[in-house]
C-alpha positions as CSV (number, residue, x, y, z in Angstrom):
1,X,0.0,0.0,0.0
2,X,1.6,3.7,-1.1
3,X,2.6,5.3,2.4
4,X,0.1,8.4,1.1
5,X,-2.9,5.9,2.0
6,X,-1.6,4.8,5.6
7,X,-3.6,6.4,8.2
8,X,-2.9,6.2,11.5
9,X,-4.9,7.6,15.1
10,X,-3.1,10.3,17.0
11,X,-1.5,10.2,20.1
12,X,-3.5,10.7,22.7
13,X,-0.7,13.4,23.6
14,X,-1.6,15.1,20.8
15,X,-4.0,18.9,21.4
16,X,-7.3,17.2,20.0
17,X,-7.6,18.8,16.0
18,X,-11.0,19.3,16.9
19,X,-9.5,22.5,18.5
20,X,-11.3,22.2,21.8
21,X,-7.9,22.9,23.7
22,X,-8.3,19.4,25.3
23,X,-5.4,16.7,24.5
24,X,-7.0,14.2,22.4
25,X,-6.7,11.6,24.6
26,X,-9.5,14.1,27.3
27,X,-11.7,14.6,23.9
28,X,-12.5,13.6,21.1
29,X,-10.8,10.0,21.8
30,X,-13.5,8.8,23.5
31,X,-16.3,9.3,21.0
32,X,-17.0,7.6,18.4
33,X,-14.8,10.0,16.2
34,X,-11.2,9.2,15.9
35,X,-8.8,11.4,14.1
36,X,-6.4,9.9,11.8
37,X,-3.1,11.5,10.7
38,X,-1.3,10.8,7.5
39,X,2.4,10.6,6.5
40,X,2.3,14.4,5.5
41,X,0.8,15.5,9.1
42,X,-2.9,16.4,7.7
43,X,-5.8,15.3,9.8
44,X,-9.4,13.6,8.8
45,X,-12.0,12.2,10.7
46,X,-12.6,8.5,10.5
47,X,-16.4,7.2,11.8
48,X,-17.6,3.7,11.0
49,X,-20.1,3.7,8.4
50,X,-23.2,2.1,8.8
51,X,-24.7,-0.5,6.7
52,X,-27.8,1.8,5.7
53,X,-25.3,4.3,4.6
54,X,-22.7,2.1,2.5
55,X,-26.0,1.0,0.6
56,X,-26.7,4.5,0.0
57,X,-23.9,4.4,-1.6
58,X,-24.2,2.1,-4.0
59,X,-27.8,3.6,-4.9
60,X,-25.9,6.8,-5.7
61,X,-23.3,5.0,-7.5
62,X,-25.7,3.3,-10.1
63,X,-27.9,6.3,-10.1
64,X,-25.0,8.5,-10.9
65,X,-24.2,6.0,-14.1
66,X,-28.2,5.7,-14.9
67,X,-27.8,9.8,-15.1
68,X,-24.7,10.7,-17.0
69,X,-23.6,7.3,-18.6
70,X,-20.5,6.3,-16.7
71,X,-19.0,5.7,-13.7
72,X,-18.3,8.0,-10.7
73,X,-14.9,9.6,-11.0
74,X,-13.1,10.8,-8.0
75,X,-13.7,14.2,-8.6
76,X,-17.7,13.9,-9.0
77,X,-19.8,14.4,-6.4
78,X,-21.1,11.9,-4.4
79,X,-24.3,11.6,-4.5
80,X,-25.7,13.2,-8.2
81,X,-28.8,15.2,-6.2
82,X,-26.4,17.6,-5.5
83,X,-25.9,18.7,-9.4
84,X,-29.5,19.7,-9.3
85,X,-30.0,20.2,-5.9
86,X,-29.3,23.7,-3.8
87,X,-28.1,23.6,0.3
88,X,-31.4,25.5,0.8
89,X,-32.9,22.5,-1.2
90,X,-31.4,20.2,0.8
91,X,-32.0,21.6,3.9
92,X,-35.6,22.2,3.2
93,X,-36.4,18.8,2.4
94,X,-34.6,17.9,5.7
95,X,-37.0,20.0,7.9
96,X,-39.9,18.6,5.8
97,X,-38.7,14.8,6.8
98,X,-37.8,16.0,10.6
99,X,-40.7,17.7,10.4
100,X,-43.0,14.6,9.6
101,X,-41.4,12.1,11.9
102,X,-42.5,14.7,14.8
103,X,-38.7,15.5,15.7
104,X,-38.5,18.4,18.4
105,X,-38.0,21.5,17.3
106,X,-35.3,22.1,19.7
107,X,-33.5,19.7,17.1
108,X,-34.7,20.8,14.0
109,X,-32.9,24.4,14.7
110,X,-29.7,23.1,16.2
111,X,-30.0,21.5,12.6
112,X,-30.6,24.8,10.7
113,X,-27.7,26.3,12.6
114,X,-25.4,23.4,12.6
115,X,-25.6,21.7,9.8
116,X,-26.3,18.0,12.1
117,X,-28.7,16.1,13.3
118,X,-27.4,14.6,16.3
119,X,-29.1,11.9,17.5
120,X,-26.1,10.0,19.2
121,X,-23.7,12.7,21.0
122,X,-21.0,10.5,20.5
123,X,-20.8,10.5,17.0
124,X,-20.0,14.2,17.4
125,X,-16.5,15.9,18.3
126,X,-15.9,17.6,21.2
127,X,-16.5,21.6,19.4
128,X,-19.4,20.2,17.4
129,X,-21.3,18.7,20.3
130,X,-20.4,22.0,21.7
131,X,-21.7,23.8,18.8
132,X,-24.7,22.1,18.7
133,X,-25.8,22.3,22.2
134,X,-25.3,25.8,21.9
135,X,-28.0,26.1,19.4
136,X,-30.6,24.1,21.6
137,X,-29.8,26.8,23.8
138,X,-30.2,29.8,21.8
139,X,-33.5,27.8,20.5
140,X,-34.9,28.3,24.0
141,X,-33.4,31.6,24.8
142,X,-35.7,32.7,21.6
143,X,-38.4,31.0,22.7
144,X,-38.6,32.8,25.9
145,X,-38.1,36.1,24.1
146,X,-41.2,35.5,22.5
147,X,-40.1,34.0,19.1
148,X,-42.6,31.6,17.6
149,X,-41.6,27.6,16.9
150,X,-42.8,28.5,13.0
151,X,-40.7,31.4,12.9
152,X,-37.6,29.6,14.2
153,X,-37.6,26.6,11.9
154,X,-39.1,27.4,9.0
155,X,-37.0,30.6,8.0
156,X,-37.6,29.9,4.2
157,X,-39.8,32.1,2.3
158,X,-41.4,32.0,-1.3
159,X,-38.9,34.3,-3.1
160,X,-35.8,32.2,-1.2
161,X,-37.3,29.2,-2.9
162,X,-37.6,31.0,-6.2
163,X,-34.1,31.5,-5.8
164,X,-32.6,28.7,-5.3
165,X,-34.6,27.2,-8.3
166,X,-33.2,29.5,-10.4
167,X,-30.1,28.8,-9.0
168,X,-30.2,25.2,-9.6
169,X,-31.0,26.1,-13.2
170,X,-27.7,27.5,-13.5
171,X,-26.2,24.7,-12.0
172,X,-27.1,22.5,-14.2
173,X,-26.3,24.7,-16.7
174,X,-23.0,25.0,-15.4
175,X,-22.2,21.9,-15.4
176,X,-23.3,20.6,-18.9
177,X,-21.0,23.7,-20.6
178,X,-18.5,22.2,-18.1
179,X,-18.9,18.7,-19.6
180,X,-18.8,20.2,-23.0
181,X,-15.5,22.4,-22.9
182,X,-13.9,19.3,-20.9
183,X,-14.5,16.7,-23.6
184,X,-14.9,18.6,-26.7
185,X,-12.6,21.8,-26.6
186,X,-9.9,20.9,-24.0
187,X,-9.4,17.4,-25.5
188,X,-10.2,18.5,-29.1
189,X,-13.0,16.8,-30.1
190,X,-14.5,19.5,-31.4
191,X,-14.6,23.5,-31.9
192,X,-13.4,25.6,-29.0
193,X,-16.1,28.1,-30.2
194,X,-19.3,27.6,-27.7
195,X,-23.0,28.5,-28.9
């Protein structure tokens, strides 16, 4: 195996990356979170992935082929809902689904703030469990100012949504002029003059 693809955990010596100030070994080591290091002294995350999500995917894999006609390259994204899907997309559809499995609002913002949906602490490092209890509480300090559950988690309005569709439409747009200078004018297969 090239030494560029051998991970290995820190040192429990080692000031946790996930900049809490904490050695790693008082953080982050004890969650279900361990940071790697690689020969060249970079850090990534490493987190078991679960069988649900490894089938994922594969869905994504097959769908990605079904959609443009070949396999996933490094470099695409991975799952192909993100070439015509926006964030605000994304994260609308999420409080639509938290939303209609009756998930507590308290969790729905610490997801419009976060980013996470948290259902197991542990999974999180020490700054983003942080991070995300600090956005359950600012849910409830709003709350007791006054602030309706509506107006907290559901932000979106009709000309934000109108926006991001067009958005998307230039996305896509992007991406098939993209497609085209990358196969026909940068590897000359055909006129470097776009109509």
């Amino acid at each position: 195996m090239p030494a560029s693809f051998r991970t290995r955990e820190i040192s429990g010596k080692t000031p946790c990356p996930c900049e809490s100030g904490k050695l790693y070994r008082d953080c982050c080591s004890k969650r279900a979170v361990k940071w790697m290091r690689t020969p060249d002294g970079s850090y990534s995350k490493k987190m078991l992935a679960s069988p649900e999500f490894c089938e994922a995917v594969k869905q994504a894999k097959r769908a990605f082929k079904s959609l443009f006609g070949r396999a996933m390259r490094p470099t695409d994204r991975a799952f192909p809902g993100g070439y015509i899907e926006s964030l605000a997309d994304t994260r609308r559809n999420t409080v639509q689904m938290l939303r209609a499995t009756d998930c507590e609002p308290k969790v729905i913002y610490a997801y419009l703030k976060t980013g996470r949906v948290a259902p197991e602490p542990n999974d999180l490092t020490t700054v983003e469990f942080d991070q995300y209890v600090a956005a359950i509480n600012e849910y409830f300090h709003y709350r007791e100012q006054g602030a309706s559950v509506e107006d907290l988690i559901d932000p979106e309005t009709p000309e934000r949504a109108l926006t991001d569709a067009l958005r998307n439409v230039l996305l896509i747009c992007a991406y098939f002029v993209e497609e085209y200078i990358n196969t026909y004018v940068l590897r000359g297969g055909g006129s470097s003059n776009v109509e």
